[in-house]
Every structure is written in structure tokens, then in C-alpha cells.
C-alpha positions as CSV (number, residue, x, y, z in Angstrom):
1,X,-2.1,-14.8,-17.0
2,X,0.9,-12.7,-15.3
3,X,0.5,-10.9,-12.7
4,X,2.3,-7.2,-12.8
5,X,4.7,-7.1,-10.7
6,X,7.5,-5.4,-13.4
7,X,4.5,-2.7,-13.9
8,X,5.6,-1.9,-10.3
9,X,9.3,-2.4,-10.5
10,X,9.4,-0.1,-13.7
11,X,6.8,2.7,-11.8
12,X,9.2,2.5,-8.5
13,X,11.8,2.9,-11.2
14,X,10.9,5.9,-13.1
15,X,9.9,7.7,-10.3
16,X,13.5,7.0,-9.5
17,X,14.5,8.2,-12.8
18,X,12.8,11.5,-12.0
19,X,14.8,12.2,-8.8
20,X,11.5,12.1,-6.6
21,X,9.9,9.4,-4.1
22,X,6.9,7.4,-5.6
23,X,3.7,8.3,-4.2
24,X,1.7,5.1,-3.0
25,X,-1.7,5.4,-1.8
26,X,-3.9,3.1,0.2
27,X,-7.6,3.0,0.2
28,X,-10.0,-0.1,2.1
29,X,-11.8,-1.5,-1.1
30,X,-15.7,-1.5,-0.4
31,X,-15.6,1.8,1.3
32,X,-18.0,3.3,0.9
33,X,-19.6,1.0,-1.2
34,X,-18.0,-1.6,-3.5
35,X,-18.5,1.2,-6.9
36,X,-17.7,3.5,-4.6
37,X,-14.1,2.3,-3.7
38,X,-13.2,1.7,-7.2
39,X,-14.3,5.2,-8.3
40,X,-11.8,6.4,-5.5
41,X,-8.9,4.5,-6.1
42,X,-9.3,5.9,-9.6
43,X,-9.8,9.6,-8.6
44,X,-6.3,9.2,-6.7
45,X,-4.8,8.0,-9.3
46,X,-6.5,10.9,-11.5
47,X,-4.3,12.9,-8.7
48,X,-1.2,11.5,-9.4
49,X,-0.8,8.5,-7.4
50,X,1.9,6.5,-9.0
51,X,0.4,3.1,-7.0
52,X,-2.5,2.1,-5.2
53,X,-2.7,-0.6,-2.5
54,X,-6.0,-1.4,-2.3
55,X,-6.8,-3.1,1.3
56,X,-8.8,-6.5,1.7
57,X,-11.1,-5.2,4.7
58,X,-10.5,-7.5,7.8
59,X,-12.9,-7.7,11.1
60,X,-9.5,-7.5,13.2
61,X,-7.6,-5.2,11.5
62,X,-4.5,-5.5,14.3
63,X,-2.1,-3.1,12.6
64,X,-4.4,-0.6,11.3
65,X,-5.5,2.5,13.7
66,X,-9.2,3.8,14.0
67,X,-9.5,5.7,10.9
68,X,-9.0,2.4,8.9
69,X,-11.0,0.2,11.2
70,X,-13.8,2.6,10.7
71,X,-13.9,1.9,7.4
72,X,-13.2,-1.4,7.3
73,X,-16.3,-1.8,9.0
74,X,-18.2,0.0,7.0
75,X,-17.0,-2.4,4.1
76,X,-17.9,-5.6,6.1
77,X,-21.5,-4.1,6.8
78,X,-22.1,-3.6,3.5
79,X,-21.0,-7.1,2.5
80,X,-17.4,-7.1,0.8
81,X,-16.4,-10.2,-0.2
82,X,-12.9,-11.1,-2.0
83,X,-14.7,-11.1,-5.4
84,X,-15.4,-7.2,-5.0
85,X,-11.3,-6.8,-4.0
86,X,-10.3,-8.5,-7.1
87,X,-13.0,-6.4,-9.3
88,X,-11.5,-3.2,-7.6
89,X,-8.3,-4.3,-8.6
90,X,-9.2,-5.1,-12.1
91,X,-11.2,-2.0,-12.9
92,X,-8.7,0.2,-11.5
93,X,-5.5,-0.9,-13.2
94,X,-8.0,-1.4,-16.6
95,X,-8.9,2.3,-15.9
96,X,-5.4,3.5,-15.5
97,X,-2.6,1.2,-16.9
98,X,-1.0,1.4,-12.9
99,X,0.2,-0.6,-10.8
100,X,-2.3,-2.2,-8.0
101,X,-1.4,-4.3,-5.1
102,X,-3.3,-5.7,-2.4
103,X,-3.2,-5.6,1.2
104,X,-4.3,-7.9,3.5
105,X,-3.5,-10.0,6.7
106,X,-3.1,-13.4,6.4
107,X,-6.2,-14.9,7.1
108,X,-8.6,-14.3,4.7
109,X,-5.9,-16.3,2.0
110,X,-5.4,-18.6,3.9
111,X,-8.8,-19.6,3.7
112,X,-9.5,-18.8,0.4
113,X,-6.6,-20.9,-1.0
114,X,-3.5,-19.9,-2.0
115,X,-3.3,-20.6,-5.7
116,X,-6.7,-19.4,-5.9
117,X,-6.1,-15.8,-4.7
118,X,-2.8,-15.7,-6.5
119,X,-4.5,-17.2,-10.0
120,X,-7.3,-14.6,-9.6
121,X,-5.0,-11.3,-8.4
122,X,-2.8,-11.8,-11.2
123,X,-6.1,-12.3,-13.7
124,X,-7.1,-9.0,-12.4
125,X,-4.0,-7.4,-13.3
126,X,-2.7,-7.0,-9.8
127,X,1.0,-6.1,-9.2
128,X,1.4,-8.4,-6.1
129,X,0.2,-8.1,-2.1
130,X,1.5,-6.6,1.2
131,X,1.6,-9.0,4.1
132,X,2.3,-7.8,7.0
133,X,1.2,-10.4,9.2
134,X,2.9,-13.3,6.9
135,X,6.0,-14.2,9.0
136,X,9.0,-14.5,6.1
137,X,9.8,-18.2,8.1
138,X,6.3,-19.2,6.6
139,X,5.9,-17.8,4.0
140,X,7.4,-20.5,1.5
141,X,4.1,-21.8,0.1
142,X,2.8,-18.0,-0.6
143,X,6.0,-16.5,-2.4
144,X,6.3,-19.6,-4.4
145,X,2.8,-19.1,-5.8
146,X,3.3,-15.5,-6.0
147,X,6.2,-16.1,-8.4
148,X,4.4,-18.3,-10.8
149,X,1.8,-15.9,-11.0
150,X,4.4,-12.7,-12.0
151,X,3.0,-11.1,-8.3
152,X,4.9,-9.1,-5.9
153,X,5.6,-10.1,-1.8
154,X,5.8,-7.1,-0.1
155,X,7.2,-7.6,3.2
156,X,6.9,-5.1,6.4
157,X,9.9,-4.2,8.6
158,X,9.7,-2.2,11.6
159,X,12.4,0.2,13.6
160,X,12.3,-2.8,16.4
161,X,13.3,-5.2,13.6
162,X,17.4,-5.7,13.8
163,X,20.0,-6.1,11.4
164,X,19.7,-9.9,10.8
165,X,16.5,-9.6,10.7
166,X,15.8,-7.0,7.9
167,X,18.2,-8.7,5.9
168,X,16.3,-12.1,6.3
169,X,13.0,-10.1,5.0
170,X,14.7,-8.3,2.2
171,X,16.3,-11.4,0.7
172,X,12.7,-13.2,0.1
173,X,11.1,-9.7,-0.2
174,X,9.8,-8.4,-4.0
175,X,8.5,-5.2,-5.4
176,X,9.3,-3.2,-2.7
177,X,9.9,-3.3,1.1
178,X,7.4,-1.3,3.3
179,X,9.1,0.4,6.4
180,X,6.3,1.3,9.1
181,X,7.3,3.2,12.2
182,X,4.7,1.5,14.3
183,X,6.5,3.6,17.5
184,X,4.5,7.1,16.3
185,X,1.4,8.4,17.7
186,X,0.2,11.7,17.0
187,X,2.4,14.6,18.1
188,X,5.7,12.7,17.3
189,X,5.8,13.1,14.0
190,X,9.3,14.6,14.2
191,X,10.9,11.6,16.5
192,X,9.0,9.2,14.1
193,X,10.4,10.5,11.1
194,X,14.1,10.4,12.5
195,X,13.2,6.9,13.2
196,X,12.0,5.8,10.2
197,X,15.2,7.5,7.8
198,X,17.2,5.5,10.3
199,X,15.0,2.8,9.3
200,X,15.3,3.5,5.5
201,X,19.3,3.6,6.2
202,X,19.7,0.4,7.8
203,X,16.8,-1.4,5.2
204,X,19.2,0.3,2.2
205,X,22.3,-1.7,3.8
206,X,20.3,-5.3,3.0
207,X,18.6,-5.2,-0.4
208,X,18.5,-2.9,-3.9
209,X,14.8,-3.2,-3.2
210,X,13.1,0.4,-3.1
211,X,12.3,1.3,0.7
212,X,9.0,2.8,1.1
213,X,7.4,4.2,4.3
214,X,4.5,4.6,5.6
215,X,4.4,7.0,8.4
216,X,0.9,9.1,8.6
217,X,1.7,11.2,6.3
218,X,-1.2,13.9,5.5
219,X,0.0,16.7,3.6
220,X,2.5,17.8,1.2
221,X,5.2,19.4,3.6
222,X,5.3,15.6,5.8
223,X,5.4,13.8,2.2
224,X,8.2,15.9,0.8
225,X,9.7,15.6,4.3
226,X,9.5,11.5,4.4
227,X,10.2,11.9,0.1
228,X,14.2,13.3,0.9
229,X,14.9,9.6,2.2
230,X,12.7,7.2,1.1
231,X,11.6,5.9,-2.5
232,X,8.4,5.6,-2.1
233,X,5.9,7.9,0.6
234,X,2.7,5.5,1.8
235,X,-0.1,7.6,2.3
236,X,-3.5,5.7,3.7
237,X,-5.5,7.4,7.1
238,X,-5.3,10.5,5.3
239,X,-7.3,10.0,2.3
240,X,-9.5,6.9,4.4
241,X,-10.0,10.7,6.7
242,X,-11.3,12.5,3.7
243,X,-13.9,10.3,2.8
244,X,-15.6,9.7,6.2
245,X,-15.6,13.2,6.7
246,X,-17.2,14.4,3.1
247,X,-20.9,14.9,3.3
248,X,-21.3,12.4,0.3
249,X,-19.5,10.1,-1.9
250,X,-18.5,13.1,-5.0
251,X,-17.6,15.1,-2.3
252,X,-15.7,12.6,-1.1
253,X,-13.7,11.9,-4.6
254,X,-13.3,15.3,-5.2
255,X,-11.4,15.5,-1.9
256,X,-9.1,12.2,-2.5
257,X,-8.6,13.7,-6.1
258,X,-7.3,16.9,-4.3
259,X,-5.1,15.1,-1.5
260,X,-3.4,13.2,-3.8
261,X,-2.4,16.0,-6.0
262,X,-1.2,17.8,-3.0
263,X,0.9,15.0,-1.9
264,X,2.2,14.2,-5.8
265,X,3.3,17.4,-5.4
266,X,4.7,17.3,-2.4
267,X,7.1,14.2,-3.5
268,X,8.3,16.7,-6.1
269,X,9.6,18.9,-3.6
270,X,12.2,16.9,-1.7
């Protein structure tokens, strides 16, 4: 079975075709509980989330900040294997038709086996998987796999990352290319943002791939804001945020539901 990586093309497209930036959101799957995380990727979709990445929870999450990590390890407490990322997958895109990808570090494939992961991501109906620990020099093995199985490699460039090297990610690079501004902390929003259209800019000048960034975004103005240069706004602490602070899990889907509509909006706005 193929994987659906044109699902993603053609939803990065359309949005396109609407004059807006996608909106992708990211939720940790078996947070809170395995049900749990599949019931909220569907309620942001409900929102209007036009992708989910759903996020393979890792014990040394090196890239992701506290919010994440916090639920990460609620995930691993409660026993999330690779079996309950692939179901989450699975019932999610069954549920909605959308495009879902998976996130992970490189690790946890590694061990599990290549072909393996890719035969089972594309069996769940998966759209492809964000690496961002996966240097492009070895990634070979992966993005031939990946291919076979109809399965997006989404690669991660940075502001640090120079000219040569963004075009050496874009030309191996599917689906889309995720621009993180890992220079922002909280109260440089503004800097950050300069940074990453700059970022967008120089990505633009290497590949026709859609550039979408993740920046910490959390409400509509930031994602209509980050929406007037990129293609795609990735949205992840945020709605992670609204369900460790609800009192229980509904509460807590009602909340995602509500984010991602505010932010759907938002993208409208540009």
C-alpha cells in the first residue's frame, strides 16, 4: 500500500490555491492516553487543521522545549509504543480523509527497522515523517524507502543553516520543508519572526517545495502574522499547553477544537 504523500502535496496546494498559509498542527501521540491523543488530533482537525504531525514521543526530546517534554513523558509513562503511533495515524486520517505525518528523531527507526516503519506508516495512511535529527548526508537508506512507500521526507532547516546548505536539504527534501527559528525564546517573538521570513526568503531561492515554519505560534494574530510569508504556519506548544492545563481530557478537546479554529482563522487573515 502507498503511502499519502500527494494527499499532502495537493492539501499544501489548495491552501495555496486559496491565497492563505496551510495550517499544520502538532500533537505528541499517547498524550494523554493513547485514545486520548487520537480523539485530539481529530478535534483539531474538526477545527480546521489542514495537517497534523503527530509526534513519536522520545525520552530525549533534544529539539523540543518543556511544554513538549512534559508530555512526552506523560506518553512514555503510560506505555506508548510505535504500534499506538501508527494506530493514531491510521484512525485519524480514516476519520478525516487528511493528511498525517509523523515526527520523530532518528532513533526510535533506526531501531525499529527501516522498511518496517515505512511499510507500516504508509499502511496506516500516513503522508510521510519529519526528521529533524536525520542528517541529509545519511539519509540515503531512509528516503529511498520513503519513496517506495509513496511517504514524504521532511527535512528541517534553521536561520544558522547557509546558502549551500539549504539548497543541499531542499534538493533531497519532499512534501514540504520545515523552517524552525530555533534562535527565539519568549519575548522575541518580533526578532524571531524577522528571522524566520528571511529564512522563508532564502529556503524560496533553493526549491518549489512549500516553506513552512514553525515558530511558537499561539494565537490567531502570530499565525496570520507568520501566514503573510510562509505556506504553511506549524503550530505545536500551544495546543500541547491547552491540554496539560484543562482540568480533564473533554475539556481538553474542547480547547484544541477552539485553538485550532482560532488559528484556521487566523491563516485567513494574512
Amino acid at each position: 500500500m502507498s503511502g499519502n504523500i500527494q494527499l499532502l502535496s495537493d492539501t499544501l496546494a489548495a491552501a495555496r490555491a486559496e491565497d492563505r498559509a496551510a495550517l499544520i498542527a502538532y500533537l505528541p501521540a499517547g498524550f494523554p492516553t493513547v485514545d486520548g491523543g487520537i480523539a485530539a488530533v481529530k478535534a483539531v482537525f474538526d477545527g480546521g487543521a489542514d495537517v497534523v504531525e503527530v509526534g513519536l514521543p522520545h525520552s530525549d526530546p533534544v529539539l523540543d522545549g518543556p511544554v513538549i517534554q512534559t508530555a512526552d513523558d506523560i506518553a512514555l509513562r503510560g506505555g506508548v509504543k510505535i504500534a499506538d503511533v501508527m494506530r493514531t495515524v491510521r484512525e485519524a486520517h480514516e476519520a478525516t480523509g487528511k493528511p498525517v505525518l509523523v515526527m520523530t528523531y532518528w532513533n526510535p527507526i533506526d531501531r525499529y527497522g527501516i522498511e518496517r516503519f515505512t511499510t507500516e506508516l504508509a499502511e496506516a495512511g500516513g503522508a510521510g515523517c519529519i526528521l529533524p535529527d536525520l542528517p541529509v548526508e545519511e539519509s540515503a537508506v531512509w528516503r529511498e524507502h520513503a519513496e517506495k512507500h509513496g511517504l514524504a521526507t521532511v527535512f528541517v532547516v534553521a536561520p544558522s543553516s547557509r546558502d549551500e546548505r539549504l539548497a543541499k536539504i531542499t534538493a533531497v527534501g519532499t512534501g514540504f520543508v520545515y523552517a524552525a527559528s530555533l534562535m527565539g525564546v519568549t519575548g522575541t517573538r518580533v526578532s524571531v519572526g524577522v528571522e524566520a521570513q528571511e529564512l522563508v526568503g532564502r529556503t524560496r531561492a533553493t526549491t518549489g517545495l512549500p516553506v513552512c515554519v514553525g515558530l511558537g505560534v499561539s494565537n490567531a494574530e502570530q499565525a496570520a502574522e507568520v501566514a503573510g510569508f510562509a505556506d504553511g504556519v506549524i503550530v505545536g506548544s500551544a495546543f500541547v499547553k491547552r491540554m496539560l492545563e484543562a482540568p480533564d481530557e473533554a475539556a481538553g478537546l474542547v480547547a484544541v477544537r477552539e485553538l485550532a479554529s482560532e488559528l484556521a482563522a487566523g491563516v485567513r487573515k494574512r
